[in-house]
MDTraj code that builds the backbone (N, CA, C; nanometers):
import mdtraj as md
import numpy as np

residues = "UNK UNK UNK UNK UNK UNK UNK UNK UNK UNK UNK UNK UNK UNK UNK UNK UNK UNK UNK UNK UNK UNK UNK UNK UNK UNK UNK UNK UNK UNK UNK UNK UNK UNK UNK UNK UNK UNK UNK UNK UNK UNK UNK UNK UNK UNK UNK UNK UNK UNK UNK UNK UNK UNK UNK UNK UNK UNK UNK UNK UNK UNK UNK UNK UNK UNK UNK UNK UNK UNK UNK UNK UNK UNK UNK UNK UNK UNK UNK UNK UNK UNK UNK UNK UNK UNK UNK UNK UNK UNK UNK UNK UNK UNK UNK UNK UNK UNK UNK UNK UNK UNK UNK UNK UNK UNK UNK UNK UNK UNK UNK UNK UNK UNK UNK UNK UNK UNK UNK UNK UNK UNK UNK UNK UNK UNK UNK UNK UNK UNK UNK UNK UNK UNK UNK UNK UNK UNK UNK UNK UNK UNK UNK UNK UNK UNK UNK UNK UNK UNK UNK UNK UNK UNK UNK UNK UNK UNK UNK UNK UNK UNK UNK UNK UNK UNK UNK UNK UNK UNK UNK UNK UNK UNK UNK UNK UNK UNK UNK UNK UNK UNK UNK UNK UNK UNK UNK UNK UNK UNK UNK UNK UNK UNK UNK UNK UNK UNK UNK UNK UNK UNK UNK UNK UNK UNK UNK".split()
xyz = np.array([
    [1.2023, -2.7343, 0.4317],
    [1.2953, -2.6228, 0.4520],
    [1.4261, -2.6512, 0.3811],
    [1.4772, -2.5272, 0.3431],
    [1.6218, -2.5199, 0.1899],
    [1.7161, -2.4783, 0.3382],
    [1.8526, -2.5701, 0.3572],
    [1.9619, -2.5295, 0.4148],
    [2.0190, -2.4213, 0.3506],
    [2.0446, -2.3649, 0.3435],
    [2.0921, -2.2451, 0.2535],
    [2.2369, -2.2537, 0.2337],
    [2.3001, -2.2711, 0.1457],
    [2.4435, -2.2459, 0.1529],
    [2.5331, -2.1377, 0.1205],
    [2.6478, -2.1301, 0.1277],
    [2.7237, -1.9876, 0.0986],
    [2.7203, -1.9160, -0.0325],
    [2.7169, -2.0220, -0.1319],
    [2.6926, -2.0017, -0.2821],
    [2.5349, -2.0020, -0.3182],
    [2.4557, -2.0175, -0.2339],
    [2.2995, -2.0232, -0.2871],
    [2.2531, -1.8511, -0.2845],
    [2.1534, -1.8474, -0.3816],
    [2.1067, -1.6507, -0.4009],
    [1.9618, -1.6653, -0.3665],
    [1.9015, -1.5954, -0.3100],
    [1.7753, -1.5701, -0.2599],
    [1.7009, -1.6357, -0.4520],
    [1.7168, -1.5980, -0.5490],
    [1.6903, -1.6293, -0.6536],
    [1.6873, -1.7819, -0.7221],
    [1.7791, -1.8439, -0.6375],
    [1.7865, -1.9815, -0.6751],
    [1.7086, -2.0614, -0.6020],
    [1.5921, -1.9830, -0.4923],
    [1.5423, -2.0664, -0.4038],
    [1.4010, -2.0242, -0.4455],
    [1.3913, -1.9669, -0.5703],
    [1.2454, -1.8959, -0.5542],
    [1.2364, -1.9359, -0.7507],
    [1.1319, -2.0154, -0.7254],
    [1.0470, -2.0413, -0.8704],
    [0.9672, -1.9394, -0.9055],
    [1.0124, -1.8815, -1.0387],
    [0.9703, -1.7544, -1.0761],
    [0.8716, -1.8331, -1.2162],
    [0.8776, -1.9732, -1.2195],
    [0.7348, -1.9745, -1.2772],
    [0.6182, -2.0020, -1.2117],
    [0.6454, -1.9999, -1.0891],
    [0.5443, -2.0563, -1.0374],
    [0.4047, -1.9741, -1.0322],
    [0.2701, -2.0213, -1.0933],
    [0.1820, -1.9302, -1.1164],
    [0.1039, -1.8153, -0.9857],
    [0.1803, -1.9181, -0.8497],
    [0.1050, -1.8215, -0.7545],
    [0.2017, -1.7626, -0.7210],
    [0.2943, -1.7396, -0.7523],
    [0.3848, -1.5978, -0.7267],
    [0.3831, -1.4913, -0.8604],
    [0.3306, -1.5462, -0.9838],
    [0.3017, -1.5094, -1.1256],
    [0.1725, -1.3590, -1.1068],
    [0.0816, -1.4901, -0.9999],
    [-0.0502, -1.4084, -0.9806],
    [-0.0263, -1.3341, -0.8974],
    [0.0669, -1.3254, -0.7611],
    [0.0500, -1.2154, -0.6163],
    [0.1588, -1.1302, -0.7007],
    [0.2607, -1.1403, -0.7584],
    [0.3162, -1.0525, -0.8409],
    [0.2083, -0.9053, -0.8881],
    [0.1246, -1.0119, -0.9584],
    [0.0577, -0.9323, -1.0749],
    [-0.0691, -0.8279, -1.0126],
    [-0.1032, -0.8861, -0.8806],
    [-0.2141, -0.8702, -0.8110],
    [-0.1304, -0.6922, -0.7049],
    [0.0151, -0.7280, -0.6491],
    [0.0725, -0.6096, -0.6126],
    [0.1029, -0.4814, -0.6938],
    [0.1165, -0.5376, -0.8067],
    [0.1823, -0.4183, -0.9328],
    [0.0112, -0.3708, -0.9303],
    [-0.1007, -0.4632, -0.9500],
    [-0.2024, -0.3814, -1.0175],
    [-0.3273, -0.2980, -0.9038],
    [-0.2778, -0.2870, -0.7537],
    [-0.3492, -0.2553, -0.7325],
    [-0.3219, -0.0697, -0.6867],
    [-0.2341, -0.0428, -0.6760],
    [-0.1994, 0.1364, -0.6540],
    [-0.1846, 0.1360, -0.8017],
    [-0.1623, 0.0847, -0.8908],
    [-0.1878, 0.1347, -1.0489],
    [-0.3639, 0.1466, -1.0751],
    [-0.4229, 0.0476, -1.0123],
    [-0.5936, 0.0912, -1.0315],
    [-0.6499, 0.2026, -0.9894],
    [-0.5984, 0.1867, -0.8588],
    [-0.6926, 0.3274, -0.7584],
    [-0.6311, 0.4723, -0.7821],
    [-0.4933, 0.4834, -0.8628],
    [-0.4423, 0.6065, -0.9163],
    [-0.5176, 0.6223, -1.0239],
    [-0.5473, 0.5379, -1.1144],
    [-0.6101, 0.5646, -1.2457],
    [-0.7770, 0.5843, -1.1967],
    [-0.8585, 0.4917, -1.1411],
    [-0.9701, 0.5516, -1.1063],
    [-1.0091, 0.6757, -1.0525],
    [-0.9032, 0.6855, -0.9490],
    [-0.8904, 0.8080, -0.8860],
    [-0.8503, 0.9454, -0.9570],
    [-0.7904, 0.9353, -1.0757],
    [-0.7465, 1.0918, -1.1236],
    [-0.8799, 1.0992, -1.2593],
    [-0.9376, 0.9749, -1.2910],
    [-1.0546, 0.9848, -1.3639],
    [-1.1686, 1.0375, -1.2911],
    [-1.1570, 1.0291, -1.1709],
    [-1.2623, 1.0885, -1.1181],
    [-1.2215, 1.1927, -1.0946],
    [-1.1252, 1.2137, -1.0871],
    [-1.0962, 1.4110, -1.0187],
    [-1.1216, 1.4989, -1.1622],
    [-1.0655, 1.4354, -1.2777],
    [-1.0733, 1.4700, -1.3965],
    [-1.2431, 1.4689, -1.4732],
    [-1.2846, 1.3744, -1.4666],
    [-1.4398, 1.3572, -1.5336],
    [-1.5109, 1.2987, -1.4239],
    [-1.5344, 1.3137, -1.2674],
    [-1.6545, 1.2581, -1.2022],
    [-1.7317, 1.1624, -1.2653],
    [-1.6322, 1.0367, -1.3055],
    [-1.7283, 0.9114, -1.3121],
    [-1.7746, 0.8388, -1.2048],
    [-1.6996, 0.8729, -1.1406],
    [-1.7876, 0.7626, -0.9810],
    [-1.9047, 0.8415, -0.9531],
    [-1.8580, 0.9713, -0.9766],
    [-1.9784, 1.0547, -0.8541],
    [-2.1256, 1.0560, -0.9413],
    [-2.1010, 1.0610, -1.0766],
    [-2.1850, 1.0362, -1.1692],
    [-2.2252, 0.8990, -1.1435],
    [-2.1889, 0.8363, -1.2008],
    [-2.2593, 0.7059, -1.1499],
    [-2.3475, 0.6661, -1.0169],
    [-2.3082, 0.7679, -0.8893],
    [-2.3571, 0.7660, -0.7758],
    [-2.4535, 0.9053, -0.7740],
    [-2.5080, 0.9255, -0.8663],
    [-2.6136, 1.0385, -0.8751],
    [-2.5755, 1.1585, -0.8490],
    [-2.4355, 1.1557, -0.8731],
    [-2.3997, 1.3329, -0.8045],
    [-2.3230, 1.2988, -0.7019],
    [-2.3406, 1.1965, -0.5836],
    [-2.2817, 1.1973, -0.4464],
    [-2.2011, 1.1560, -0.4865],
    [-2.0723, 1.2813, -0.4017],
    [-1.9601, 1.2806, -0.4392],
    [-1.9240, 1.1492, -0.3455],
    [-1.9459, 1.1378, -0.1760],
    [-1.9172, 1.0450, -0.0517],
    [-1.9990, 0.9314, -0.0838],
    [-2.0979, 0.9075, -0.1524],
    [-2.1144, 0.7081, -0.1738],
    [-1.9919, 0.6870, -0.3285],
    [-1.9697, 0.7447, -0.3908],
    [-1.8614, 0.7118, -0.4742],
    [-1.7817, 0.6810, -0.4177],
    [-1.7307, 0.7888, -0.3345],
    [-1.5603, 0.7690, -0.2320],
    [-1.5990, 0.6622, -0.1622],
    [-1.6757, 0.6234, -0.1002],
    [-1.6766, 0.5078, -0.0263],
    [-1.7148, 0.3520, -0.1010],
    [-1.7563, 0.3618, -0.2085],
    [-1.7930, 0.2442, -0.3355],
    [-1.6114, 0.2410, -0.3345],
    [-1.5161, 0.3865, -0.3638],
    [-1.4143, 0.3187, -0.4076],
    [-1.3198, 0.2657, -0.2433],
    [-1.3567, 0.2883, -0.2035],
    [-1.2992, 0.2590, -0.0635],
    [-1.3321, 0.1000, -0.0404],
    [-1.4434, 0.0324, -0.0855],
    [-1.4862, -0.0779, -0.0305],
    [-1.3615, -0.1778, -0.1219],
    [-1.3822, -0.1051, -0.2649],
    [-1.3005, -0.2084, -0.3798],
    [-1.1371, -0.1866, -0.3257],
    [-1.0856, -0.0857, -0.3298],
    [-0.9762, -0.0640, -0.2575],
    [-0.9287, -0.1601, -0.1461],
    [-1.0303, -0.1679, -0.0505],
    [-1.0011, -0.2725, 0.0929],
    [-1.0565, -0.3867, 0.0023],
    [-1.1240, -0.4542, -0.0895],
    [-1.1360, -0.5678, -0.0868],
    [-1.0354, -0.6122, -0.1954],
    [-0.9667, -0.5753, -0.2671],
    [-0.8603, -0.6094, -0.3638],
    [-0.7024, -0.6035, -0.2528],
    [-0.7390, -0.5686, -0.1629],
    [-0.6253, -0.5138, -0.0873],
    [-0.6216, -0.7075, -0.0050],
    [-0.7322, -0.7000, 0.0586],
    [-0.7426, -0.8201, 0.1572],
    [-0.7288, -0.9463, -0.0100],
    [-0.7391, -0.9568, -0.1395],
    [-0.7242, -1.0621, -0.1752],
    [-0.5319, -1.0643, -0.2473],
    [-0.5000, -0.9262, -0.2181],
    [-0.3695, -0.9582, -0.2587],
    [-0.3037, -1.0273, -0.1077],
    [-0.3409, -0.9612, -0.0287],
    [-0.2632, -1.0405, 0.1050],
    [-0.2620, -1.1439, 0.0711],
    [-0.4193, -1.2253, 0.0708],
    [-0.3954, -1.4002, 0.0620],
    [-0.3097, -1.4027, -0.0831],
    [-0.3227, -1.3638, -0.1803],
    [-0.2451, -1.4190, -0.2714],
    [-0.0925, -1.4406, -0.2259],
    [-0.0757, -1.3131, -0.1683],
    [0.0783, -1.3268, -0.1020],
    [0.1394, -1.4387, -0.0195],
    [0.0134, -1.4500, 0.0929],
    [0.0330, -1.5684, 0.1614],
    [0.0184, -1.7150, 0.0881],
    [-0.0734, -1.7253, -0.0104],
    [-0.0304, -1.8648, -0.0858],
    [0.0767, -1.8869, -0.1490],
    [0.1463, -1.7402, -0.1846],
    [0.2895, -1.7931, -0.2384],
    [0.3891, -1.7891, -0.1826],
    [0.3502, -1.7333, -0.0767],
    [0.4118, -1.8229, 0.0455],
    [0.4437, -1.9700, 0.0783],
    [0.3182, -2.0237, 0.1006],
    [0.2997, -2.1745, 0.1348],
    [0.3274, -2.2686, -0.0325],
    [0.3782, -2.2034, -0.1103],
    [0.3830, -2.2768, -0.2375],
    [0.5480, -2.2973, -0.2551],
    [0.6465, -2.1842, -0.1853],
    [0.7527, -2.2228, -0.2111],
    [0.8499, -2.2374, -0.0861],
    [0.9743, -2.2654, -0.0891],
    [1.0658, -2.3294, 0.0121],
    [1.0772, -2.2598, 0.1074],
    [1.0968, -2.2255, 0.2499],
    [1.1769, -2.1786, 0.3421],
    [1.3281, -2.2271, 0.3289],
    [1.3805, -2.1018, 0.4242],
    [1.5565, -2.1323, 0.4911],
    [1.5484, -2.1279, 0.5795],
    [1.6726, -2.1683, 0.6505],
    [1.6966, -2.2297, 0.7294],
    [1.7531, -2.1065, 0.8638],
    [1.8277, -2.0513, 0.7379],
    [1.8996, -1.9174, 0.8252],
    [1.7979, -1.8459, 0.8824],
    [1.6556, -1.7803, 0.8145],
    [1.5445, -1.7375, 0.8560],
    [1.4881, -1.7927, 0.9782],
    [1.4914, -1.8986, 1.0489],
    [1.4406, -1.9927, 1.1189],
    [1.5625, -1.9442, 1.2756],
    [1.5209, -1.8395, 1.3210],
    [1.6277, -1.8349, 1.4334],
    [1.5091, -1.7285, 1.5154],
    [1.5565, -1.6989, 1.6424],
    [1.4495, -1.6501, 1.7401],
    [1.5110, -1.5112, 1.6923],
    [1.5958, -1.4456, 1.6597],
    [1.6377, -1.3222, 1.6537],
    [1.5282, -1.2646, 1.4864],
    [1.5412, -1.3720, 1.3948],
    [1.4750, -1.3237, 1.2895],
    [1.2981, -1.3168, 1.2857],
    [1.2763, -1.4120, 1.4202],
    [1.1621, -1.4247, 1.4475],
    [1.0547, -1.2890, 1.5368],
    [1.2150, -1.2544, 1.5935],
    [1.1556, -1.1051, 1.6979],
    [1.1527, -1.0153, 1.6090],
    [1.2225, -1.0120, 1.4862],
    [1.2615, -0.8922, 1.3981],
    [1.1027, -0.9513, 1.3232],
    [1.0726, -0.9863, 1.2793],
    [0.9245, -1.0182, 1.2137],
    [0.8360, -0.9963, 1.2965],
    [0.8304, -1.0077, 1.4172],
    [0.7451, -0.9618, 1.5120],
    [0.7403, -0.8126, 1.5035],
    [0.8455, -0.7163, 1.5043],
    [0.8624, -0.6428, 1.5397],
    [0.8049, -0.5486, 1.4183],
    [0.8766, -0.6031, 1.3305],
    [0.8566, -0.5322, 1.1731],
    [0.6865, -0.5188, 1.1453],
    [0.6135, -0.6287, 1.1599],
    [0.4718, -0.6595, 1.1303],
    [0.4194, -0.5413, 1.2368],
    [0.4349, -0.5620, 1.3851],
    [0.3563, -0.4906, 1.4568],
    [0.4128, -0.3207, 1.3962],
    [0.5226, -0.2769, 1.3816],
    [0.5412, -0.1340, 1.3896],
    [0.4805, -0.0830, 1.2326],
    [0.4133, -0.1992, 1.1400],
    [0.3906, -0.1639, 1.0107],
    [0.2321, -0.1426, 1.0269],
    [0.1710, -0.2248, 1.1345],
    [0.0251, -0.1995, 1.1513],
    [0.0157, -0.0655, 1.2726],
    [0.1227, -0.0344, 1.3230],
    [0.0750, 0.0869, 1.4128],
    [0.0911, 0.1941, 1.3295],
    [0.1954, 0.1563, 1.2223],
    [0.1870, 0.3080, 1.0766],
    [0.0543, 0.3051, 1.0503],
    [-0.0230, 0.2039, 0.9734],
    [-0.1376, 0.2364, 0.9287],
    [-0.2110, 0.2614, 0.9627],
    [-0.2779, 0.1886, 1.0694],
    [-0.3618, 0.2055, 1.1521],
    [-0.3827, 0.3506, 1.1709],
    [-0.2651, 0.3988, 1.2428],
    [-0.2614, 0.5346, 1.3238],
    [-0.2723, 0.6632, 1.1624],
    [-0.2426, 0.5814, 1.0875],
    [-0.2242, 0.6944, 0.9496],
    [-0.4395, 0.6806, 0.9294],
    [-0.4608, 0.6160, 0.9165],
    [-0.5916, 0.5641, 0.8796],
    [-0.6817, 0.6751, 1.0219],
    [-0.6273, 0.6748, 1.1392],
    [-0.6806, 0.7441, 1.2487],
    [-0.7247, 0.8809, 1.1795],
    [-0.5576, 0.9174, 1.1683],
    [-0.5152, 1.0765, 1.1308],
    [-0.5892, 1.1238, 0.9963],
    [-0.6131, 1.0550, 0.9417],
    [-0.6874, 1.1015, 0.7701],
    [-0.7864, 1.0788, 0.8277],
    [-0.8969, 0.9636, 0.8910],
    [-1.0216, 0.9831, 0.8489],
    [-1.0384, 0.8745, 0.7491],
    [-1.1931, 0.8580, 0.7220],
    [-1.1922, 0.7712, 0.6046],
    [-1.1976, 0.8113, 0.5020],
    [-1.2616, 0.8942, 0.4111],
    [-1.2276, 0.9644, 0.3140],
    [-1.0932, 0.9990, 0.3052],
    [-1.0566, 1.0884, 0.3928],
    [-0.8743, 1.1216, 0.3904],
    [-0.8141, 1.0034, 0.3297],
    [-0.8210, 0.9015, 0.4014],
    [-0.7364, 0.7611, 0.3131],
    [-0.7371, 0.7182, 0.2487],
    [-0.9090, 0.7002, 0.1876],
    [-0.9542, 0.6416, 0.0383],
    [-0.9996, 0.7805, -0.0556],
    [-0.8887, 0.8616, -0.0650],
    [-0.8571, 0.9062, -0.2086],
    [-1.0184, 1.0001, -0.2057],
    [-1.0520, 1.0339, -0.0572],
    [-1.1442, 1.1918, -0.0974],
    [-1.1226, 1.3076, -0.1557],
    [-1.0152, 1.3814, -0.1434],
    [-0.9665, 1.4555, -0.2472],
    [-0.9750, 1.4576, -0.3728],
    [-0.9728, 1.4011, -0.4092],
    [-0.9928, 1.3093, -0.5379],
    [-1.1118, 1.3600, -0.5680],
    [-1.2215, 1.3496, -0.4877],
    [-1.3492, 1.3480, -0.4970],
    [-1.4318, 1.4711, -0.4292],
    [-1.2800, 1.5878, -0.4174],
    [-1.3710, 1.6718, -0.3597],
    [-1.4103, 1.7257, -0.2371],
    [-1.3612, 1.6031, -0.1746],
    [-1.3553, 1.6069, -0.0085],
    [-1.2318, 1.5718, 0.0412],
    [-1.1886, 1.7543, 0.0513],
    [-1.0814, 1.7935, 0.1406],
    [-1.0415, 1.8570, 0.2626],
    [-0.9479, 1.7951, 0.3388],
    [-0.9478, 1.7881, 0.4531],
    [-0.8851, 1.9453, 0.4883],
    [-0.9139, 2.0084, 0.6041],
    [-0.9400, 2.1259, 0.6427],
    [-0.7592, 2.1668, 0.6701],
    [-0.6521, 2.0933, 0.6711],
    [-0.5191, 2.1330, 0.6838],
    [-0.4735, 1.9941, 0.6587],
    [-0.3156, 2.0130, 0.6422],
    [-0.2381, 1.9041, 0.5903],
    [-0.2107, 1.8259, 0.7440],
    [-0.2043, 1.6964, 0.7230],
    [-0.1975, 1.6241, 0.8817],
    [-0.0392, 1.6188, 0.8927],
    [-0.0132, 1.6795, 1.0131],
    [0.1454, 1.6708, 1.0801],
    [0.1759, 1.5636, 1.1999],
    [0.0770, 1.5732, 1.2475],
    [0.1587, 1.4869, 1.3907],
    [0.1977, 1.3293, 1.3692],
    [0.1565, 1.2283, 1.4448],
    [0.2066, 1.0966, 1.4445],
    [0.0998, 1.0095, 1.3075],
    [0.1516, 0.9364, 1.2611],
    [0.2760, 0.9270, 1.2225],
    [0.2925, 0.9799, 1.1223],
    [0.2381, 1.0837, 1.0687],
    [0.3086, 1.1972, 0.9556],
    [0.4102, 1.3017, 1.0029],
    [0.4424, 1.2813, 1.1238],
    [0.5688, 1.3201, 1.2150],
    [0.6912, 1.2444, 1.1584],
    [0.6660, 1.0939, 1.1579],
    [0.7936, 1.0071, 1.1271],
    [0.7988, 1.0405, 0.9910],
    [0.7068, 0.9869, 0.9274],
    [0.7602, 0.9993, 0.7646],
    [0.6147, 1.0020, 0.7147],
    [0.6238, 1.0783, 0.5709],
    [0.5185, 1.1550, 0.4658],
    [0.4226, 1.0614, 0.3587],
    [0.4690, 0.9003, 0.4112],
    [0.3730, 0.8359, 0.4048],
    [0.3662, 0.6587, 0.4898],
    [0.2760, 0.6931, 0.5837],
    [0.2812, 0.5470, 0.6654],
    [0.2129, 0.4230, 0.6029],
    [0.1217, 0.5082, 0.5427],
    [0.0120, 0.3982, 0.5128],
    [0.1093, 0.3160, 0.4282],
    [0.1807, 0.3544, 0.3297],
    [0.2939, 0.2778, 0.2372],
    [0.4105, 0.2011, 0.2674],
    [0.4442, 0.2809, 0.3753],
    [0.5899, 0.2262, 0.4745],
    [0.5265, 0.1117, 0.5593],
    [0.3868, 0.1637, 0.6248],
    [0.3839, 0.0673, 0.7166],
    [0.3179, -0.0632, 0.6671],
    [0.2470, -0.0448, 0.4914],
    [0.2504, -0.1780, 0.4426],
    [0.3142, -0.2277, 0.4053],
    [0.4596, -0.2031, 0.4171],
    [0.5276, -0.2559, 0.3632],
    [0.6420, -0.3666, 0.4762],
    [0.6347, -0.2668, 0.5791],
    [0.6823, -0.3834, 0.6832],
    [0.5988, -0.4567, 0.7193],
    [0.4567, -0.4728, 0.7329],
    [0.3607, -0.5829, 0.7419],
    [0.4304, -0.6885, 0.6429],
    [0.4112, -0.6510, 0.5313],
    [0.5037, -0.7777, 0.4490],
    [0.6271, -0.8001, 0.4833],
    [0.6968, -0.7322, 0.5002],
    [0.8006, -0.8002, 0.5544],
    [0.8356, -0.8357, 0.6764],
    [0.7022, -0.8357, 0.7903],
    [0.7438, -0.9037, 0.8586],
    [0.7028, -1.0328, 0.8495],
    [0.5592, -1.0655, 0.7657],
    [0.5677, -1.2022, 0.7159],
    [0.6274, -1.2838, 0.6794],
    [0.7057, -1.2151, 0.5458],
    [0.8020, -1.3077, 0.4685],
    [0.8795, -1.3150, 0.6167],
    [0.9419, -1.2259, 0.6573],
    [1.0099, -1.3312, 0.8019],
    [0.9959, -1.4318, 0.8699],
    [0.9023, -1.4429, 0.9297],
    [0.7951, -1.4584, 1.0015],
    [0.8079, -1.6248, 0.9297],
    [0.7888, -1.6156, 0.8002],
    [0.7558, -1.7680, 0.7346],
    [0.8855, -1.8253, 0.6683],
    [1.0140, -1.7434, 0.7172],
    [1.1307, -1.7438, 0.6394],
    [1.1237, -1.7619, 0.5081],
    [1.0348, -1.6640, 0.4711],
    [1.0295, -1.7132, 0.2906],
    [1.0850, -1.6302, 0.2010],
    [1.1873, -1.6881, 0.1276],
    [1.2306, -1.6273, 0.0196],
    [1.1749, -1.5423, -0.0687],
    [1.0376, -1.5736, -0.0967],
    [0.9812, -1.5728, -0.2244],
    [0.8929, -1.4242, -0.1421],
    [0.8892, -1.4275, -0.0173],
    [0.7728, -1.3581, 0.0285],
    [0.9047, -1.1554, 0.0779],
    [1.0385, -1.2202, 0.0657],
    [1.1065, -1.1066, 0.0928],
    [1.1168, -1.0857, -0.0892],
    [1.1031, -1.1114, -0.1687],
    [1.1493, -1.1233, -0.3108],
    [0.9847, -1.0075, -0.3513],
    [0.8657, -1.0535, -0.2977],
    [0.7447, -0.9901, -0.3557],
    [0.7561, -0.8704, -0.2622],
    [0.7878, -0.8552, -0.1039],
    [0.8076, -0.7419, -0.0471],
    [0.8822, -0.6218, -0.0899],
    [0.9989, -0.6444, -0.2278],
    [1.0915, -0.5605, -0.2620],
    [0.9462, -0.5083, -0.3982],
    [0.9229, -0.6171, -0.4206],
    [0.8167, -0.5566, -0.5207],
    [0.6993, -0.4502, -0.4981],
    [0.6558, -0.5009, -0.3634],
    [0.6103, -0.3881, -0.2487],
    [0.6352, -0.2439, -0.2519],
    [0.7869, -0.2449, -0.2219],
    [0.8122, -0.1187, -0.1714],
    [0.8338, -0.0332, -0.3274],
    [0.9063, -0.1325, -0.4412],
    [0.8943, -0.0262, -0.5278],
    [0.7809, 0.0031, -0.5840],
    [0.6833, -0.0704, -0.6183],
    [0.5792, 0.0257, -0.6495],
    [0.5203, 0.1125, -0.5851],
    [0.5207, 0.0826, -0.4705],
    [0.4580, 0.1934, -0.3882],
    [0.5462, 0.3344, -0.3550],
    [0.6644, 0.3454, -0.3870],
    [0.7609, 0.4191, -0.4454],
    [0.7200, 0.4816, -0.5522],
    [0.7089, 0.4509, -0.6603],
    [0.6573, 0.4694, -0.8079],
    [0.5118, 0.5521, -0.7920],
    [0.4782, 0.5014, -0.6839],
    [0.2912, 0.5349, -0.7139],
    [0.3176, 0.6923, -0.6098],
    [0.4059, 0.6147, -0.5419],
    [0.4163, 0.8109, -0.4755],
    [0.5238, 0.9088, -0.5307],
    [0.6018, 0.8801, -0.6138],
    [0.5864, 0.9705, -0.7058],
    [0.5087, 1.0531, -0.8072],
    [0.4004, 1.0080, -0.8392],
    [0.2975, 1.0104, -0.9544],
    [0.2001, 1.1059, -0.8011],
    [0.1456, 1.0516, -0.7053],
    [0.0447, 1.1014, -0.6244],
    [0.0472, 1.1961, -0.5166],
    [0.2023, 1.2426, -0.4761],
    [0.2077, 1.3446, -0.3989],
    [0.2242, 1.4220, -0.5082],
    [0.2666, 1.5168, -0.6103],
    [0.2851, 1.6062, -0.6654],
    [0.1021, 1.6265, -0.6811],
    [0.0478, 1.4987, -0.7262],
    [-0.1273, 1.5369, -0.7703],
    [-0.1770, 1.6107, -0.6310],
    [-0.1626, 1.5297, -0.5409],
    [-0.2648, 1.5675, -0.4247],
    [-0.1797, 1.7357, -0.3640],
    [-0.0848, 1.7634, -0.4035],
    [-0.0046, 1.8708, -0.3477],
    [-0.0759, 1.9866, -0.4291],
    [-0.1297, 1.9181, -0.5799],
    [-0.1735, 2.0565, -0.6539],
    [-0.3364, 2.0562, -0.6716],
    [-0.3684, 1.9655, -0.5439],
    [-0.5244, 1.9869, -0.5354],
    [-0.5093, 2.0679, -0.4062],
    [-0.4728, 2.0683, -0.3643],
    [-0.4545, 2.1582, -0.2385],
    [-0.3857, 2.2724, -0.2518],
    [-0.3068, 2.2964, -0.3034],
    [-0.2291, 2.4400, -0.4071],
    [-0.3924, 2.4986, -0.4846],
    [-0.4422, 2.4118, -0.5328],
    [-0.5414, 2.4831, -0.6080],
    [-0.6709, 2.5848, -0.5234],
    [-0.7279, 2.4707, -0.4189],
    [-0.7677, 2.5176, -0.3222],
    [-0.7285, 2.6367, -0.2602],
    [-0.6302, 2.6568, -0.1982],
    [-0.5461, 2.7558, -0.1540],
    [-0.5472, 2.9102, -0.2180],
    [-0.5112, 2.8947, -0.3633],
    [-0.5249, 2.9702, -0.4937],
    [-0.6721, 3.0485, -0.4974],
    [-0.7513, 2.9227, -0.5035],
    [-0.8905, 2.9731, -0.5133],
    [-0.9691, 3.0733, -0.3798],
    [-0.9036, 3.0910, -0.2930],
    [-0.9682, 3.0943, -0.1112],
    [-0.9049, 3.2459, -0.1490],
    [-0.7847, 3.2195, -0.2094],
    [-0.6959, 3.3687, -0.2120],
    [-0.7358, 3.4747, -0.2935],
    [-0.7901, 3.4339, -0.3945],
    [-0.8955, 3.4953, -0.5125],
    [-1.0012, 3.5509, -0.4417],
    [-1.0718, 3.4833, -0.3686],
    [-1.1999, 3.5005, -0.2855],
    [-1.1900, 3.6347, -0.2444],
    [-1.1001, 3.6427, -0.1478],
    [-1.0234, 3.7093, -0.0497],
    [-1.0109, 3.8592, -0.1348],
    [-0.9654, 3.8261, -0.2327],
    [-0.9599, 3.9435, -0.2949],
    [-1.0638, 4.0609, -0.3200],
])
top = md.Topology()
chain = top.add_chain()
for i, resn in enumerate(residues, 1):
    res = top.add_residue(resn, chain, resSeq=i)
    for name in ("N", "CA", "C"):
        top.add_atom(name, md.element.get_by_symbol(name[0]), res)
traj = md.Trajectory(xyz[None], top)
């Protein structure tokens, strides 16, 4: 453990060559950059569903499996670069310890409960594929805010990096939140005009 001093920067305590923060870096940036790009290739040219004989739901769920399993190997990556670089000292107090408690649990009741409210398809990018959900979800926690699954992974990480007082692990959490920032810019306007389209089309019907 690094005593931290008045003149020390979260930056001076964190080896930015180090290859396993190089790799959980690289492993956070690339995984909402994959499943956006697979995902609008399939809304665009049905390569999954093609590949899955037509079925639109074993595609969505082929991409659902890769999704959760790239998901569970960035965690550990996260957590080894964790255990690869220094703790502080200041981190190391029962108040920062309840706040990591706190942060982790209220980041798994976002998802979780977001994961409830969609459904499984709803979460792994059915729309995408065709399978859309019968109204837009309002209540908990799309009550608090317009995306949990993102918010609430994101305090999962940060309640770790707490949790392990790690520099390096609040340093990849900022990396966290902006991409997943970035990626919802790019994916609510998409999914807003698959459902605009829908809408459009029902109204035509109607006619």
């Amino acid at each position: 453990m690094v005593k931290l001093s008045s003149v020390q920067s979260i930056v001076d305590l964190v080896d930015i060559n180090k290859q396993s923060l190089l790799v959980a870096a690289g492993s956070i940036a690339f995984n909402p950059l994959f499943w956006n790009t697979v995902a609008r290739q399939e809304y665009h040219n049905k390569l999954l569903t093609r590949i899955f004989g037509g079925n639109s739901r074993y595609a969505c769920y082929a991409l659902a499996a890769t999704i959760f399993s790239i998901g569970i190997f960035r965690d550990w990556l996260f957590k080894q670069s964790i255990y690869d670089q220094p703790t502080v000292d200041v981190l190391e107090t029962p108040v920062v310890k309840a706040l990591a408690a706190v942060s982790f649990i209220t980041g798994n009741v976002l998802v979780v409960t977001s994961m409830w409210a969609l459904g499984f398809t709803g979460t792994y990018l059915g729309d995408y594929f065709g399978i859309l959900m019968d109204a837009k979800v309002s209540g908990f926690p799309f009550s608090v805010t317009d995306a949990p699954m993102y918010y609430g992974s994101t305090l999962s990480f940060l309640g770790t990096a707490l949790w392990f007082a790690s520099p390096v692990g609040l340093l990849l959490t900022l990396e966290v939140l902006v991409v997943y920032l970035a990626a919802l810019r790019f994916e609510d306007p998409f999914t807003s005009e698959i459902y605009a389209k829908r809408e459009r089309e029902r109204a035509q019907k109607k006619q």
